[in-house]
N, C-alpha and C positions, 0 to 999 in steps of 0.2 A: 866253804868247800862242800860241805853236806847240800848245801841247797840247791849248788852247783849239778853234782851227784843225782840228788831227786827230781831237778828239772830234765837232763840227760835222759833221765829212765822213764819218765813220761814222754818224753817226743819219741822213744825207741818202743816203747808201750803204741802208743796210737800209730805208727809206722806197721806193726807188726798185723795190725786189726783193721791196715787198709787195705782195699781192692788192689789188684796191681794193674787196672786201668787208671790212668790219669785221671782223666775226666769224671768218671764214677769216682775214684777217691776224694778228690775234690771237693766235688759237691756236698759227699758225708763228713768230710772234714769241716766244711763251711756249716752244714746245718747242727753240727755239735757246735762251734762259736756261736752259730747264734741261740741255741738254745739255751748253753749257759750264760749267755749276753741277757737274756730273758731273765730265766732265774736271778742273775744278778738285779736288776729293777724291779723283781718282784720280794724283793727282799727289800729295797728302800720307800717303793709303794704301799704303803699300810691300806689305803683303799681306791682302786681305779676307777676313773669316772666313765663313762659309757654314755657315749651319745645317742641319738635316736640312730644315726646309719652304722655306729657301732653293732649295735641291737639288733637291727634287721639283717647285717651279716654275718652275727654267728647265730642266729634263728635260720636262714639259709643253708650257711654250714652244715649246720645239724641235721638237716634232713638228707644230707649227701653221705657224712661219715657215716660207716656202722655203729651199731650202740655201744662194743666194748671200746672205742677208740675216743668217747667223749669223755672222757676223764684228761683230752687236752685245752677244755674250755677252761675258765676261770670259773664261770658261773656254773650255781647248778639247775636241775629242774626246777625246784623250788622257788629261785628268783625269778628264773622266766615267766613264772604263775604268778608273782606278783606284780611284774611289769604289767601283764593282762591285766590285771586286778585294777590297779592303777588308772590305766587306760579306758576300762571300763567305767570305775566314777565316777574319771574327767569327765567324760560325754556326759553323765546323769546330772552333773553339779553344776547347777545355773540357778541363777535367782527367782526364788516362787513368791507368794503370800504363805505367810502364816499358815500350818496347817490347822484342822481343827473350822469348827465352825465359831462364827462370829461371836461376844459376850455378850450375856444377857445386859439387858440395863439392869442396875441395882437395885432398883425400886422395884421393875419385874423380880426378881429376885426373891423381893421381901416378903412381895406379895404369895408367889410359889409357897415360899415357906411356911408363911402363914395360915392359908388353905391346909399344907398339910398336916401342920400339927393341928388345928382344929377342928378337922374331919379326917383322923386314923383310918376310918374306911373306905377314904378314897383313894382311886388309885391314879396313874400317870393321866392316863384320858380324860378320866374325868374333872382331871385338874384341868386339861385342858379346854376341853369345852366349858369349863365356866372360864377358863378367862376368853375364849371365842367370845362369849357372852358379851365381854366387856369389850370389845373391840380390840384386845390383845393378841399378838397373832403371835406363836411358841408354839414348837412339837412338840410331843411326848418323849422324842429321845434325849431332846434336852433337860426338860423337866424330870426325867429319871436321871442324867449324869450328875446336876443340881443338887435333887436331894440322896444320891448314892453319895456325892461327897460332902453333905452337909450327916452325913449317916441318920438319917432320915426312910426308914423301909416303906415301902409298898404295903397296900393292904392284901393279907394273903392270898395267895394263888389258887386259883379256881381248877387249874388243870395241870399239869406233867411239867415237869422243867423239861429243859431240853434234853439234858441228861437221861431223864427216866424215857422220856420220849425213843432218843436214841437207840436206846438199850431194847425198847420194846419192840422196837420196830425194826432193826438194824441189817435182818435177814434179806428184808422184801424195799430197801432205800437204797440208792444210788447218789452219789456225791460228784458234783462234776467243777473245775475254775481251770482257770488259764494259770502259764505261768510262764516267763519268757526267759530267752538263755541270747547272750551276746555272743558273737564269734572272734575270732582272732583280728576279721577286721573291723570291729566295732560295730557293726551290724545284726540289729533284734530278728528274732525269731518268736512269733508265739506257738504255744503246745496246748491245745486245749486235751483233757485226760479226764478221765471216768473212772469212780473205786466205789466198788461195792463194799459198805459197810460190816456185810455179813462174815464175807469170805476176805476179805482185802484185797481181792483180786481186782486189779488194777487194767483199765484201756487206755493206752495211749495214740492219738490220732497223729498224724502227718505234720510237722511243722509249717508255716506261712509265715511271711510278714507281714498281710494282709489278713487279720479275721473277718472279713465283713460280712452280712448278715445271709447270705447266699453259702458260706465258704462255710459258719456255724451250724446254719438248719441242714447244711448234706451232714456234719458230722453225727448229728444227733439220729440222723438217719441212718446211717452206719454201724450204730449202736445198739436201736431196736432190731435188725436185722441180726445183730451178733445173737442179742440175748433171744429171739424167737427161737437161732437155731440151735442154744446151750438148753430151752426149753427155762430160763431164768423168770419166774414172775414178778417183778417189780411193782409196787404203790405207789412209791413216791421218789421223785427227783428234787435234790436239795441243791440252791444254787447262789449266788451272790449276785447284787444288783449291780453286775458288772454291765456298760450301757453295751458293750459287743454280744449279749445275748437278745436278738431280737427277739418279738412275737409270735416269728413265723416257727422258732427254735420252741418256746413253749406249747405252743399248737402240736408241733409233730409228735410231744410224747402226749398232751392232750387226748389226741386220737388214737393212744394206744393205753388208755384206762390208766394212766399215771400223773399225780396230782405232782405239779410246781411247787415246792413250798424256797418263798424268797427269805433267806437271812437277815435280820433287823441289819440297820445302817452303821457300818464301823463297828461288826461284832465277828471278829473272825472267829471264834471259838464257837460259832455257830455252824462252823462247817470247818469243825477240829481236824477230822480225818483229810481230806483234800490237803488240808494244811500243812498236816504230818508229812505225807506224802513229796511233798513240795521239799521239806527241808529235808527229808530221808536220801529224796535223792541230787540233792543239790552237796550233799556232806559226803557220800559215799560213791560218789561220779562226778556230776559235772564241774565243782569246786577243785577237779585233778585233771580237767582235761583243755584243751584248745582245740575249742572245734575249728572247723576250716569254711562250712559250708552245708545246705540247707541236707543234700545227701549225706554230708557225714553224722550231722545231728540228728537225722530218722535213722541214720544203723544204729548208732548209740544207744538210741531212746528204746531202740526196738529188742537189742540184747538186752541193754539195765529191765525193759516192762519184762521179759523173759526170766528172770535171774527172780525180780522180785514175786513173781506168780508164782515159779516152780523150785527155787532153791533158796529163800532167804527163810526163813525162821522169823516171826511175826507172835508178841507178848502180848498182846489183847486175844490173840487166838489159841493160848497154851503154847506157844514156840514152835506150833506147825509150819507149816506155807498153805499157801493159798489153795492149791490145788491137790495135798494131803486131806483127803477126807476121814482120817482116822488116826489117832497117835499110834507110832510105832512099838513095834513091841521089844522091852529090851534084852540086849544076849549074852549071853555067858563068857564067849570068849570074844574078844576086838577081832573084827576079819579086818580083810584087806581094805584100805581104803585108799579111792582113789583120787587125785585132786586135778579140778580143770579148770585152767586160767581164763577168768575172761575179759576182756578189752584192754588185750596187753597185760594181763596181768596185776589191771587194776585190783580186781575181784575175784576171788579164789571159790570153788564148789568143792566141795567134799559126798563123797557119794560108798558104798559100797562097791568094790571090783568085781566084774559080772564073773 
């Protein structure tokens, strides 16, 4: 009798809260069955499986509804970032060789060792040209990885690690590598970028899918022209022996009083900074975004080089920016302060309100 009772009062309930057009009721009536038809299957579905055309139509979806109404997807942002993630791999994941260079033979090996513990003052080269001698042919990066992991040191160092180097010099060096970003449709992008050591202040150039050696020597030319007219003196350009920097790209700072210096082979912490850079803004941008396209990823590239020049806060430089020539002086009372979202609100600024 009671159940009786509670169903009555619910059809008199939903009667009350319809339209009194036909047609319009209807349809709101139908779209409440089926939503709680919905919720019912999502209550015995523990996890739904999602095919690729699933996928590409609620990625569709989404760009239609506005953003408060996407709380009727299943998924969240989060997943769609790893469906990319995913998608991304795939394509990288295909069968290579062995990374790494070839092993020595053993005997080479023995010999190496040999050599060094018997002459302490020599050092990689010299190890090597006597085995040139012998008709043994072995680099010197090898025969340092050899005896670094048989802990076996060098004979001391004649001049500056690189470290000291760095540091002394950091003002008047420039650091430059590529680095690439996929898009949403699996499609590479290269960025080649330039950071001044001194200041961290950072250039980034135009994306391509193409670097080739025409596409690199304009950028490098693009660069002198900046720092002629920031009035920047630069020494030295530090770079990897990546094979898309051609001749014609060292030439061009050649003729502008600044010496090439190449990174030994497989030593990224030879060019730390560039490096840094590479993951700073792959963790704090592009690892949150789907790009679309070669124009969306130059505005991206060109707000994030903006954001890291004139508002990020940088701990090799006292937690200035780049473009802060002096620490701030601090104040007694907190003024106004004011916050500016940028690319969507990935990235937040905080500023003083004028």
């Amino acid at each position: 009798m009671f159940r009786s009772l509670l169903y009555l009062a619910l059809r008199r309930f939903i009667a009350i809260f319809t339209p009194g057009e036909k047609l319009i009721g209807s349809l709101q009536v139908e779209n409440l069955a089926l939503t709680h038809q919905n919720r019912i299957l999502l209550r015995q579905v523990k996890r739904p499986v999602y095919r690729m055309k699933d996928r590409a139509l609620l990625a569709a979806a989404s760009r239609i509804l506005p953003r408060e109404r996407w709380s009727a997807f299943l998924v969240r942002p989060e997943t769609i970032m790893r469906w990319h993630r995913h998608l991304v791999a795939g394509k990288w994941t295909k069968p290579h060789r062995r990374p790494g260079r070839p092993a020595l033979d053993p005997k080479i090996q023995a010999l190496i060792i040999a050599m060094a513990e018997e002459n302490p003052r020599w050092g990689y080269t010299r190890i090597k040209g006597e085995c040139q001698k012998l008709g043994i042919k072995v680099s010197a990066t090898a025969i340092a990885m050899l005896l670094r992991r048989e802990g076996i040191g060098p004979a001391p160092r004649r001049g500056p690690t690189w470290r000291q180097f760095l540091m002394a010099q950091a003002q008047s060096i420039i650091a430059c590598d590529f680095f690439t970003v996929e898009t949403a449709f699996l499609k590479t992008y290269y960025v080649l970028f330039f950071i001044k050591l001194g200041s961290r202040r950072v250039h980034v150039s135009a994306s391509t899918r193409n670097p080739d050696g025409a596409w690199v020597t304009q950028q490098g030319r693009n660069l002198l022209m900046d720092l002629a007219d920031d009035g920047v003196q630069v020494k030295f350009l530090i770079r990897d022996r990546d094979a898309k920097f051609p001749a014609s790209f060292d030439e061009v700072f050649r003729s502008g009083g600044i010496r090439v210096i190449r990174t030994p082979i497989r030593a990224p912490n030879a060019n730390a900074y560039a490096e840094r850079f590479v993951q700073t803004l792959r963790a704090e941008c592009l690892d949150w975004l789907l790009i679309l396209g070669p124009r969306h990823l130059d505005r991206v590239l060109r707000v994030y080089a903006n954001h890291y020049n004139a508002g990020r806060p940088h701990r090799g430089i006292e937690l200035r920016t780049p473009e802060q020539t002096a620490p701030v002086a601090p104040v007694k009372e907190v003024p106004e302060i004011h916050r500016r979202e940028i690319l969507g609100g990935l990235i937040s600024e905080y500023s003083k309100a004028a």
